[in-house]
NUSE-526110 format. One record per residue (C-alpha): residue in one letter; z, x negated, y negated. Coordinates in steps of 0.25 Angstrom, whole numbers. Example, Ala and Ser with C-alpha at 12.3 -4.5 7.8 and 13.67 -1.06 7.14 Angstrom:
A:31:-49:18
S:29:-55:4
This chain:
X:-209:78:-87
X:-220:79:-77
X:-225:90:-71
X:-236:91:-59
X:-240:103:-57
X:-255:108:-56
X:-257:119:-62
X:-265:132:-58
X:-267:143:-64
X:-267:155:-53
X:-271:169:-53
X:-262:175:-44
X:-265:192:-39
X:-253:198:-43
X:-255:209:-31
X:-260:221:-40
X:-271:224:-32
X:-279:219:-20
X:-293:214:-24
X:-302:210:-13
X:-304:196:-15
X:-320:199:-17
X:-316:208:-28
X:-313:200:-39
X:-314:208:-51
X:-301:202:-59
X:-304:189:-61
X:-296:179:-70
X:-299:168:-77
X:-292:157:-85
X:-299:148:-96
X:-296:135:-98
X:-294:131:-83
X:-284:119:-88
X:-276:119:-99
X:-271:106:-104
X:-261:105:-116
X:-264:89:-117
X:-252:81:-123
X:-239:87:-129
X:-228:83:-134
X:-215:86:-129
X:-209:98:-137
X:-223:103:-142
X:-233:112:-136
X:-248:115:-134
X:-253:128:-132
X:-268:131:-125
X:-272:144:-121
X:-278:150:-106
X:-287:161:-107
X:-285:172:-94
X:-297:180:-93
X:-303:192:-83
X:-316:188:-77
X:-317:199:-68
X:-318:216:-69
X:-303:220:-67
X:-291:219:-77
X:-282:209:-73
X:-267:209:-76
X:-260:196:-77
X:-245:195:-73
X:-238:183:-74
X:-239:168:-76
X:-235:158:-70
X:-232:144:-73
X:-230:133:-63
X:-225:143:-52
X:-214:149:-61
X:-210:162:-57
X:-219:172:-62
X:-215:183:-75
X:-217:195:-71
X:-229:202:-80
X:-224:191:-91
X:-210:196:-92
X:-199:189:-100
X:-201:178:-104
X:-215:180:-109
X:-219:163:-105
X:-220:156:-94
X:-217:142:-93
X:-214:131:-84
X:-214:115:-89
X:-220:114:-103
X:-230:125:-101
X:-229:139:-106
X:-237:152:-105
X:-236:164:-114
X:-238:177:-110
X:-251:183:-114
X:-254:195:-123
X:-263:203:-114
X:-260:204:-97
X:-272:210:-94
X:-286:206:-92
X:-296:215:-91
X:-311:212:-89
X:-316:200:-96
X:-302:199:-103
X:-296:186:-106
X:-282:183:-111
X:-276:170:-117
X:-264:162:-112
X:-256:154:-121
X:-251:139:-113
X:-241:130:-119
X:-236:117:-115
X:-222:111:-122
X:-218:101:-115
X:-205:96:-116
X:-207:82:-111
X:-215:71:-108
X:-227:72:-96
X:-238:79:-89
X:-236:95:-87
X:-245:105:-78
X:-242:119:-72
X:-248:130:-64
X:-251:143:-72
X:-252:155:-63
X:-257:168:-69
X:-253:180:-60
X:-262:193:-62
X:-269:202:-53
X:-282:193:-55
X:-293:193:-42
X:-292:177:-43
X:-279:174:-37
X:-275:158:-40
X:-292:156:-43
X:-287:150:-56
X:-283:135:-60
X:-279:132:-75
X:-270:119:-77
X:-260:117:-88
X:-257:105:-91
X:-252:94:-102
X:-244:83:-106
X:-231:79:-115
X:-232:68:-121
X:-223:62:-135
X:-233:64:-147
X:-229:47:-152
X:-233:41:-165
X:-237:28:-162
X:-225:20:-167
X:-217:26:-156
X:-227:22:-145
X:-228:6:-143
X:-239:-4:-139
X:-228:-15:-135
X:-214:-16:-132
X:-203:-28:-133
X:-190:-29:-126
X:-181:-40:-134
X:-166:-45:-133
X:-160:-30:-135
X:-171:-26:-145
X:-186:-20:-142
X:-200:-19:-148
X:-210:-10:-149
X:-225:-11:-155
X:-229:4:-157
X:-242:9:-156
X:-244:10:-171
X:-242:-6:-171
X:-226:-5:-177
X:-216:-12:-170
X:-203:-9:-167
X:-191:-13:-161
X:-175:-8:-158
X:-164:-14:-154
X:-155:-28:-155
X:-157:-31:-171
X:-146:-42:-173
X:-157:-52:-177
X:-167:-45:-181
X:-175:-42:-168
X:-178:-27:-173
X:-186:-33:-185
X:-183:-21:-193
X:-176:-30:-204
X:-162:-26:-200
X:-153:-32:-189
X:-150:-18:-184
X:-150:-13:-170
X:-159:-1:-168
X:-159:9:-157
X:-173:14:-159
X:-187:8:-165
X:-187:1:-178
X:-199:-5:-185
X:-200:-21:-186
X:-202:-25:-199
X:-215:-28:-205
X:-221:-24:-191
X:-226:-10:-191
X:-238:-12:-189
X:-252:-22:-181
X:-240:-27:-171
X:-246:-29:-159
X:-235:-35:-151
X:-220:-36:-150
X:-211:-46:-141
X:-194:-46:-141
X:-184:-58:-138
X:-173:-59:-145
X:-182:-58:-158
X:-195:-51:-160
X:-208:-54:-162
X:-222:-47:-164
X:-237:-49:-165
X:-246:-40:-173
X:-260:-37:-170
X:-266:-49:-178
X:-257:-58:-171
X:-247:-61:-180
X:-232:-65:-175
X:-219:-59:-181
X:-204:-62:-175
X:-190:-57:-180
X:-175:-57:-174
X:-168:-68:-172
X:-174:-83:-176
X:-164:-93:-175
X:-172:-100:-164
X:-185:-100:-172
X:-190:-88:-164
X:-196:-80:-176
X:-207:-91:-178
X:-205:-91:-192
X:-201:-105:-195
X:-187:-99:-196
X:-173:-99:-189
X:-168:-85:-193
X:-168:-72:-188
X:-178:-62:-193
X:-175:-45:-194
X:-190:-44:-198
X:-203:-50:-192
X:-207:-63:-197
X:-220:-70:-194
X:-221:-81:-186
X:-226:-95:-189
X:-241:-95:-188
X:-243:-84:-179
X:-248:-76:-191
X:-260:-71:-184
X:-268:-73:-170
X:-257:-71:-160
X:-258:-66:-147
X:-244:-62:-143
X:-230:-67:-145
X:-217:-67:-137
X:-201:-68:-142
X:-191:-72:-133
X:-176:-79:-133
X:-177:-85:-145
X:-192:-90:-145
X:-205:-84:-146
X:-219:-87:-142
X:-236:-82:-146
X:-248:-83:-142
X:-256:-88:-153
X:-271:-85:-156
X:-277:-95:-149
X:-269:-92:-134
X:-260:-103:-137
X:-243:-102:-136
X:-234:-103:-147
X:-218:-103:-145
X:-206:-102:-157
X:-191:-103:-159
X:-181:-107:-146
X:-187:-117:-137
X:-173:-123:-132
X:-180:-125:-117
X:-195:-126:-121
X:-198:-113:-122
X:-208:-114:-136
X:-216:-123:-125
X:-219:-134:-137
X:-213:-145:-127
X:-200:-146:-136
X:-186:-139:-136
X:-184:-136:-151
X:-186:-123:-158
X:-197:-120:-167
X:-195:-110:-179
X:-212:-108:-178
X:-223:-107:-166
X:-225:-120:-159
X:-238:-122:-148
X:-234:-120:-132
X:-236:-133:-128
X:-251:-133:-116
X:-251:-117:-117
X:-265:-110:-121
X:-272:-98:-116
X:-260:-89:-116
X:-260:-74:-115
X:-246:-71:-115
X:-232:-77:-118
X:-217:-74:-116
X:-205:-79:-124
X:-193:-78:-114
X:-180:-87:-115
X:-181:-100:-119
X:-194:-100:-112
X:-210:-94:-113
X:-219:-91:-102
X:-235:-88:-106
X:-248:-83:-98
X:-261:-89:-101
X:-274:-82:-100
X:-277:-88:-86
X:-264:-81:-82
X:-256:-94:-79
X:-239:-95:-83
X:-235:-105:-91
X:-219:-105:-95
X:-212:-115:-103
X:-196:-115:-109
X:-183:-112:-102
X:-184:-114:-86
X:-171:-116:-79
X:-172:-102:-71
X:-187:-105:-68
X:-193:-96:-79
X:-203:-105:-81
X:-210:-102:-66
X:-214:-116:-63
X:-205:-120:-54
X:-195:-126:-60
X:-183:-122:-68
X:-185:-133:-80
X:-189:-130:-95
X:-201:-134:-99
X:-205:-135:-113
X:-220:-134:-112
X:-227:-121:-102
X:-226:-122:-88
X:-235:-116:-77
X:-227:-105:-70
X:-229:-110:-55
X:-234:-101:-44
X:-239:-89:-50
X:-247:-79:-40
X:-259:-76:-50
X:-262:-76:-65
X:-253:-70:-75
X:-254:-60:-87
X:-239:-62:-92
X:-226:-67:-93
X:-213:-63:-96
X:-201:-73:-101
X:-188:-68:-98
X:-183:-69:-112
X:-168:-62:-113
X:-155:-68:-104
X:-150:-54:-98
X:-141:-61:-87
X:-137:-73:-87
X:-148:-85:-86
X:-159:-78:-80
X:-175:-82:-84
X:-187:-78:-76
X:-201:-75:-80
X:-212:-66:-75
X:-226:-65:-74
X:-235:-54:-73
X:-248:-57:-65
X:-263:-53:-67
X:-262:-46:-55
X:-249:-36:-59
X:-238:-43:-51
X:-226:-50:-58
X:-220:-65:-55
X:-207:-69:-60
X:-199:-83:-58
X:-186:-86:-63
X:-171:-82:-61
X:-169:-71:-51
X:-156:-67:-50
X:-158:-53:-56
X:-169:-51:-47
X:-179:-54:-60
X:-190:-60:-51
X:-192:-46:-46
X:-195:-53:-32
X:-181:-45:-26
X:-172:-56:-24
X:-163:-65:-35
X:-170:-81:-31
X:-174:-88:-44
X:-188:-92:-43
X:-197:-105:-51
X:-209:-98:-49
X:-216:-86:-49
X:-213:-74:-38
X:-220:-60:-38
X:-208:-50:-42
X:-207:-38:-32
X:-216:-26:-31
X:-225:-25:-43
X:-239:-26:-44
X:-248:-20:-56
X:-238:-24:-66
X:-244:-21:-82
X:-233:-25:-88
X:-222:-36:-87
X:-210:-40:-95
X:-197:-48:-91
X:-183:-53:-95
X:-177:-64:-89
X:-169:-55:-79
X:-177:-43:-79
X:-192:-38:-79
X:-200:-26:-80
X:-213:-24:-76
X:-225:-11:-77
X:-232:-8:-66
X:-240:6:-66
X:-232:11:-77
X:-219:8:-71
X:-210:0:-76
X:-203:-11:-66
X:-190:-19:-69
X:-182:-28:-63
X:-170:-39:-62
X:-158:-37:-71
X:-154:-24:-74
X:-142:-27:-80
X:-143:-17:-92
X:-153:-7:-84
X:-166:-14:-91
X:-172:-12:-78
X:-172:3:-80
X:-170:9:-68
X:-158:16:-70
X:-148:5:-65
X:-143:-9:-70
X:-146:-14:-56
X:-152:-25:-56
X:-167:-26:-49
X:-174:-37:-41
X:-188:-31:-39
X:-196:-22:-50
X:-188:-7:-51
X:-195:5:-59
X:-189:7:-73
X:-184:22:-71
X:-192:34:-75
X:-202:24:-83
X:-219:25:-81
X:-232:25:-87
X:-227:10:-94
X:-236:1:-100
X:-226:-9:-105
X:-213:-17:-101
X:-203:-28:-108
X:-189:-31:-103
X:-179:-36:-115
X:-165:-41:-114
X:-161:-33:-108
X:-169:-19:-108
X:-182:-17:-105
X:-195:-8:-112
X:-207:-2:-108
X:-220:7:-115
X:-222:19:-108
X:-234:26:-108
X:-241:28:-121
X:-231:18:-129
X:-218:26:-126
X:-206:13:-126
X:-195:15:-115
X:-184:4:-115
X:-171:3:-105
X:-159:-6:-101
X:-148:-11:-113
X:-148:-5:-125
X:-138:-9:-132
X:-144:-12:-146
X:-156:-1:-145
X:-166:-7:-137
X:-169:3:-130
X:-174:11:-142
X:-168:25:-138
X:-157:25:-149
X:-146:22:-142
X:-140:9:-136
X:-138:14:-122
X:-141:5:-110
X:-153:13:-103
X:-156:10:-88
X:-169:17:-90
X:-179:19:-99
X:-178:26:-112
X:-189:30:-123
X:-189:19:-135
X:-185:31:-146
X:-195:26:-157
């Protein structure tokens, strides 16, 4: 709800008597000249009070008010408040004024929904000051939100999500076959459930088909499945509850889980990679899975890394790309379509980079294409195309790097292999596959340049999953859309949802 008016607070002659307009011996006056109610929320109330008062030397009679240009109540007949939007008046005590008389009105605001609220307040009396008066009323509704149901950071995996609230929990709902809530259950949830041994100092979260987290001294945890080492804990078994990973017990600057393999940042800027690595994609220069963290071959310097499928892509501190793993589709960006074991540059970038997304779900059929976000707010992708995932409005696959379509001051970035989601002012932009409405704009049409999610603004943070998509609103409010057929969507249900819905925590 939101509401634009300006509000006035007029004095209007009710036709009693003709004054000469020198003659202004009825005079009335309102203290304060703004009210403002500040933030409520919905289905409470505030109340503040105006005070009316007589400056001049005649009685003056107050007939009605009016709010917002709603018809007028004759002498305060039935009903005895007026009220428009969430703003109510009460009738006073005392109609009449005489010299140097004041009378107190009683304002409430009960909203009923979210936003911003304002109205006029006319007070009709026979007064000399016709319309001389302004007082505003206004205020805002806003949800009252412990901190565990406002997050910090949010993850979208393989029909699960994750959620890092602002009182350091985290969280997650959804796909529990193997353990990827880290609840200790293999129960699918439809809404929030605390991770195991994680409720508090976690500082990150990032969802493949497993989980993993980083806590605020660096320390790295994974849980879900694990029969391709991807826990990092010197195990091939799945896990329903965080378990630490192998020398990462401390100093850690991020970490990433992808399709069956995940990858850190260590303390000192180098790469570190664990479990599948079928096409290279640990980057140690060999194609054998590892149950612990092995070194990225030649990679130092990094700022940020991303797991995808059977393939890492990382951005250093100078802003270059580097990509290393599974490359048939030209994921990799270097123009070619070969693996490479050991990091690649990603060729023909138009300027430094601050991230980069690995697509890490299959959606539809053997799609793979990674993006970049630039310095300077505009998004480069390279890959398979046949969705329109390159966001560059046509289906041609590309080995290198083109500028996707129409966005420019992007914040925040985040991509499948087939679709991708971007922030831009606020607003959410999706595009490619839309196959079970993870684009959120109301369809399951496909889209080959960025389309607004629906009815979505004021966002800080995106991720795309497989195949539904997230995003913080505002002050740390989570709203997910697209399937949602194990409950990771967080609403409580398992209804596919073609636009955004709140994350019921």
């Amino acid at each position: 709800m939101r509401i634009t008016w300006w509000a006035l607070v007029g004095v209007l002659s009710s036709g009693c008597r003709t004054p000469d307009k020198h003659d202004h011996s009825a005079i009335l006056a309102a203290v304060p000249t703004a009210l403002d109610f500040g933030t409520v929320a919905p289905g409470a109330s505030a109340a503040r009070t105006l005070v009316l008062s007589n400056k001049g030397a005649d009685t003056i009679t107050l007939h009605d008010f009016v709010l917002d240009g709603t018809t007028a109540i004759s002498s305060f007949g039935v009903p005895s408040t007026q009220s428009t939007a969430a703003f109510q008046i009460a009738k006073p005590g005392n109609l009449s004024l005489g010299r140097g008389a004041s009378l107190t009105v009683t304002i409430t605001y009960a909203p009923t929904s979210e936003g911003s609220d304002s109205v006029r307040l006319l007070v009709l009396s026979d007064a000399d000051n016709d319309s001389s008066l302004a007082v505003s009323l206004t205020g805002k509704a806003a949800l009252q939100r412990a901190p565990g149901t406002l997050a910090t950071a949010v993850a979208a995996g393989l029909n699960y999500s994750c959620a890092v609230t602002k009182a350091g929990g985290l969280k997650c709902w959804g796909y529990n076959g193997e353990g990827q809530l880290g609840d200790g259950t293999k129960k699918s949830r439809g809404i929030p459930q605390n991770v195991s041994g994680l409720t508090a100092d976690v500082a990150n979260v990032s969802a493949g088909d497993h989980g993993c987290a980083i806590t605020t001294a660096g320390a790295v945890y994974c849980w879900g499945p694990g029969d391709n080492g991807q826990l990092g804990n010197n195990s091939w078994a799945e896990s329903d509850a965080p378990v630490a990973v192998a020398g990462l017990s401390a100093g850690a600057q991020s970490v990433s889980a992808g399709l069956g393999h995940s990858c850190a940042i260590t303390a000192t800027g180098s790469a570190q990679c664990w479990g599948l690595n079928a096409a290279g994609g640990l980057g140690d220069n060999s194609q054998s899975n590892r149950p612990t963290p092995v070194d990225v071959v030649g990679l130092s310097n990094v700022a940020q890394i991303s797991a995808g499928i059977y393939y890492t892509c990382a951005v250093t501190h100078s802003g270059a790309v580097k990509c290393w793993g599974a490359g048939s589709n030209g994921q990799l960006g270097n123009g070619g379509n070969n693996d490479s074991a050991v990091p690649v540059n990603v060729a023909g970038l138009a300027g430094p980079a601050r991230a980069v997304s690995a697509g890490a779900f299959f959606l539809t059929g053997n799609e793979e294409s990674t993006c970049a976000l630039l310095q300077d707010g505009t998004v480069q992708c390279w890959g398979s195309n046949s969705l329109g995932e390159l966001g560059n409005n046509n289906t041609d696959a590309s080995l290198t790097p083109i500028t996707v379509a129409g966005l420019a001051g992007v914040t925040s970035f985040s991509g499948s292999v087939d679709d991708k989601c971007a922030v831009a002012s606020g607003n959410v932009f999706c595009w490619g596959s839309n196959s079970t409405g993870q684009l959120g704009d109301g369809t399951k049409n496909d889209r080959h340049v960025p389309t607004s999610v629906s009815a979505l603004s004021g966002a800080t943070a995106v991720v795309t999953g497989g195949p539904h998509a997230c995003a913080i609103v505002g002050a740390g409010v989570v709203h997910c859309w697209g399937a949602n057929g194990f409950g990771e969507l967080g609403d409580g249900t398992q209804q596919t949802r073609m636009t955004p819905v709140e994350v019921q925590f």
